[in-house]
C-alpha positions as CSV (number, residue, x, y, z in Angstrom):
1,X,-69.5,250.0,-82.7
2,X,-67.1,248.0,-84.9
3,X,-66.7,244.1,-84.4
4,X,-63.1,244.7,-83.1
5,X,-64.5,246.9,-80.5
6,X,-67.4,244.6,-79.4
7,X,-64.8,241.7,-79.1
8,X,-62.6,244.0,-77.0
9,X,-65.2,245.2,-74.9
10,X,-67.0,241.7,-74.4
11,X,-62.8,239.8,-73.9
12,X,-62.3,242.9,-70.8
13,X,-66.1,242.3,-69.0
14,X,-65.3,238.3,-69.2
15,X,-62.3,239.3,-67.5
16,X,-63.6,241.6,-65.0
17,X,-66.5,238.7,-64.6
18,X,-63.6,235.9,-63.7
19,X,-62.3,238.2,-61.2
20,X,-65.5,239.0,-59.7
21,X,-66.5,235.4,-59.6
22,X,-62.7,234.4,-57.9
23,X,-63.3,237.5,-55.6
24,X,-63.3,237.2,-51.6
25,X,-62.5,233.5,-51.5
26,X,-60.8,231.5,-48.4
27,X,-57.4,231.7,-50.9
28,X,-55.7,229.3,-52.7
29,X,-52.7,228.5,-55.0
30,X,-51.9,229.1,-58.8
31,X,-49.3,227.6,-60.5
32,X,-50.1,230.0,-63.4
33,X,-49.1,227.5,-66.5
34,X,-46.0,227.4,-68.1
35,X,-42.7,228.1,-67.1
36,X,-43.3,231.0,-64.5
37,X,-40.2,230.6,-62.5
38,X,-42.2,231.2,-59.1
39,X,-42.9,229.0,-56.3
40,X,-46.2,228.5,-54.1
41,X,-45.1,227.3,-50.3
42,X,-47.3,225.2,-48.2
43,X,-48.0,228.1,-46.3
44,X,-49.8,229.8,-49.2
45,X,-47.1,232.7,-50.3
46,X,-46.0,232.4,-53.9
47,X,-42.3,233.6,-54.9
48,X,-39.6,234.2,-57.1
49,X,-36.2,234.1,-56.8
50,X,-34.5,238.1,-57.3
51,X,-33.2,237.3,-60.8
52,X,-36.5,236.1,-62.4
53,X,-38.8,238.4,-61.0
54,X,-41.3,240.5,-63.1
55,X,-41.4,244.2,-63.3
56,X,-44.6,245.1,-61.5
57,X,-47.1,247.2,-64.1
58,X,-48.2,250.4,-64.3
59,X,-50.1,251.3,-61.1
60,X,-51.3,254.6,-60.3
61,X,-54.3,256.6,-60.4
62,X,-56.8,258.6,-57.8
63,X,-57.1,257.2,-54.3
64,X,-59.9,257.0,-52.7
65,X,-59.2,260.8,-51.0
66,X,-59.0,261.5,-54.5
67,X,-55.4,262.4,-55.0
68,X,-52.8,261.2,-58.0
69,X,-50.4,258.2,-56.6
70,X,-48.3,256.5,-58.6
71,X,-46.4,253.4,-57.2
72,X,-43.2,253.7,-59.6
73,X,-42.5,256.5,-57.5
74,X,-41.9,254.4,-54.5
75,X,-38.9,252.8,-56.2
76,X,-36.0,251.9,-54.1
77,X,-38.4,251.3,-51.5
78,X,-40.1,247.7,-51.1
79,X,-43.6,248.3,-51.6
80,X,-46.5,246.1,-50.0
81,X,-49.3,246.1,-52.6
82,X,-52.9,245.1,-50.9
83,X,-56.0,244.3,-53.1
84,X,-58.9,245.3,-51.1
85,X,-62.6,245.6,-50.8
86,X,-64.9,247.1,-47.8
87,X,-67.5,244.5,-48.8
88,X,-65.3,241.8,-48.3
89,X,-65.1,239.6,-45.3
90,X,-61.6,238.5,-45.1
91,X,-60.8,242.1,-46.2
92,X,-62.0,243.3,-42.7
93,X,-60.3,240.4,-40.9
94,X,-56.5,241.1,-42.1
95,X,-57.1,245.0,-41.7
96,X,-56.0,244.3,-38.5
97,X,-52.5,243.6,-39.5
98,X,-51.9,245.8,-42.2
99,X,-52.4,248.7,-40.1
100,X,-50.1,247.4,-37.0
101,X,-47.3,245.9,-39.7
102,X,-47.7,249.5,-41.8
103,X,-46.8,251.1,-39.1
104,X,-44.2,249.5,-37.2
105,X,-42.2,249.8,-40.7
106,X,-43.1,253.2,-41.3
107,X,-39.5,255.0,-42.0
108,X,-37.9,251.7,-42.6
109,X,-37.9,251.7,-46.4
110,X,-41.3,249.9,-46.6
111,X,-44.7,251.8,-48.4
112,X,-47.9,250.1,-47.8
113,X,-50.7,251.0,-50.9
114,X,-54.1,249.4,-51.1
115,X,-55.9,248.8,-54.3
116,X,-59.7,249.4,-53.4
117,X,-61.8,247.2,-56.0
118,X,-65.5,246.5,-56.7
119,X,-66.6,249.6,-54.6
120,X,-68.9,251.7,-56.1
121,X,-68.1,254.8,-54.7
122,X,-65.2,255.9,-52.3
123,X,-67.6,256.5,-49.2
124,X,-67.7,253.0,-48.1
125,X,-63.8,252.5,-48.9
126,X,-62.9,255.9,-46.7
127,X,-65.2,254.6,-43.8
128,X,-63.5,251.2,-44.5
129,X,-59.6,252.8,-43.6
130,X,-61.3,254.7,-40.9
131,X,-62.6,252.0,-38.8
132,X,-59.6,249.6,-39.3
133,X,-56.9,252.5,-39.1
134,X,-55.2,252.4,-42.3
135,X,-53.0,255.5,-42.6
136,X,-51.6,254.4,-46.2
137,X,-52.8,255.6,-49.3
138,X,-55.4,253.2,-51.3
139,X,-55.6,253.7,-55.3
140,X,-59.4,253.6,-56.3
141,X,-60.0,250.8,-59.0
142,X,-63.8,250.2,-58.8
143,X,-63.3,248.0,-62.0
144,X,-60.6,246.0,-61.4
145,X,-58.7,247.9,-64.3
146,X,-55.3,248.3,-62.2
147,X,-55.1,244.5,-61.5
148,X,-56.1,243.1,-65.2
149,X,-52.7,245.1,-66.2
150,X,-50.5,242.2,-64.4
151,X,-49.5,239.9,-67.2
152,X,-51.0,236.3,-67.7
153,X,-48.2,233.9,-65.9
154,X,-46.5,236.4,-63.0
155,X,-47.8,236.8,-59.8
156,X,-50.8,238.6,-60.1
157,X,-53.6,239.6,-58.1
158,X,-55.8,236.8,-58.7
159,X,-58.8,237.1,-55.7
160,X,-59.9,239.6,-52.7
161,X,-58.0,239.6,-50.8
162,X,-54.8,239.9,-52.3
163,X,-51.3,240.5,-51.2
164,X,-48.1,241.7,-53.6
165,X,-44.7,242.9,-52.4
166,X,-42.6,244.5,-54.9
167,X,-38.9,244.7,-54.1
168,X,-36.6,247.9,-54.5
169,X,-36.5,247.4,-57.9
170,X,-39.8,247.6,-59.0
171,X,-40.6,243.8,-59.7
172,X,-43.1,241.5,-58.0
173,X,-41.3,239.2,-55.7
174,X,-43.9,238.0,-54.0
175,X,-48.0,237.5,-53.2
176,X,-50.7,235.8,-50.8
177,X,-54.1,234.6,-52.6
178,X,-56.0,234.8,-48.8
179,X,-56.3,236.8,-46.2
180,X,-53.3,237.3,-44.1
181,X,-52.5,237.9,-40.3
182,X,-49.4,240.1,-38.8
183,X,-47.0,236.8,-39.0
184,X,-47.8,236.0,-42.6
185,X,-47.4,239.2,-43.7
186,X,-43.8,239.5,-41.9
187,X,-43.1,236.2,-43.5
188,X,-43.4,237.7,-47.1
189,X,-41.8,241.0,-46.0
190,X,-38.7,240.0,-44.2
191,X,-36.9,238.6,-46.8
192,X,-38.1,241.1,-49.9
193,X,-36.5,244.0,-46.8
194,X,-33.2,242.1,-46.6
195,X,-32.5,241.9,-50.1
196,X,-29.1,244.3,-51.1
């Protein structure tokens, strides 16, 4: 193994480490450094105004029913992006309200996707969606690989729970760092829904 690659390797497990150790917290706020041109409320929920918004990466892969899902292909639609784990506290108390708010916007223009994370195998994750009634698909990222491809300085996916809503257009407009009941997560979507 060449130097570059040991670097590489050893930079990616320090990252996956600094999400693991950030993982299922009580939330929190990041400014992010720099000019980022978003905007953390009192109430927790980070966001950017439509013109300055960041086009949300590449996210696709297997779910954990192990079929392809890509989340480009829910353009036009505003997409509700939650980071998840079945071994995560908080995780089990907002389930709740992602399954009642998921689907009283079914056929509304609104797609609900988890990102299941730190799971070592999809049984736990499957019997996870079962109990708590989640109907929407979840994309299987055991390493945390899908959420280390949100750039440094945008809203990213920072701790488990997390919560992203990406607007018709594809870009992150905005996200929750805790755990989130019905009324929270209305307060991020109703305005990303309005936009024209």
């Amino acid at each position: 193994m060449s130097t570059r690659s040991r670097a590489a390797l050893l930079s990616a497990g320090a990252a996956v480490a600094a999400l693991t150790l950030s993982a299922c917290g009580n939330g929190g706020t990041s400014g992010g450094g720099g000019n980022t041109n978003f905007v953390t409320g009192n109430n927790g929920i980070s966001t950017v105004s439509k013109g300055k918004r960041a086009t949300a990466p590449d996210l696709s892969g297997k779910t954990i029913d192990g079929k392809p899902l890509d989340v480009a292909d829910y353009k036009g639609k505003v997409v509700v992006i939650n980071v998840w784990g079945s071994w995560c506290g908080p995780c089990r108390e907002e389930a709740q309200y992602f399954s009642k708010v998921s689907k009283a916007y079914e056929g509304k223009g609104v797609q609900f996707v988890g990102i299941n994370t730190r799971d070592t195998s999809t049984t736990p994750a499957v019997a996870f969606e079962e109990e708590h009634g989640i109907d929407y698909p979840s994309l299987y990222d055991p390493t945390g690989k899908l959420m280390l491809r949100f750039k440094r300085g945008t809203l990213n996916p920072q701790l488990i729970p997390s919560t992203l809503v990406i607007d018709k257009d594809g870009k992150v407009a905005a996200r929750a760092l805790e755990a989130l009941d019905d009324t929270t997560l209305l307060k991020m979507l109703k305005p990303v829904l309005a936009e024209k």
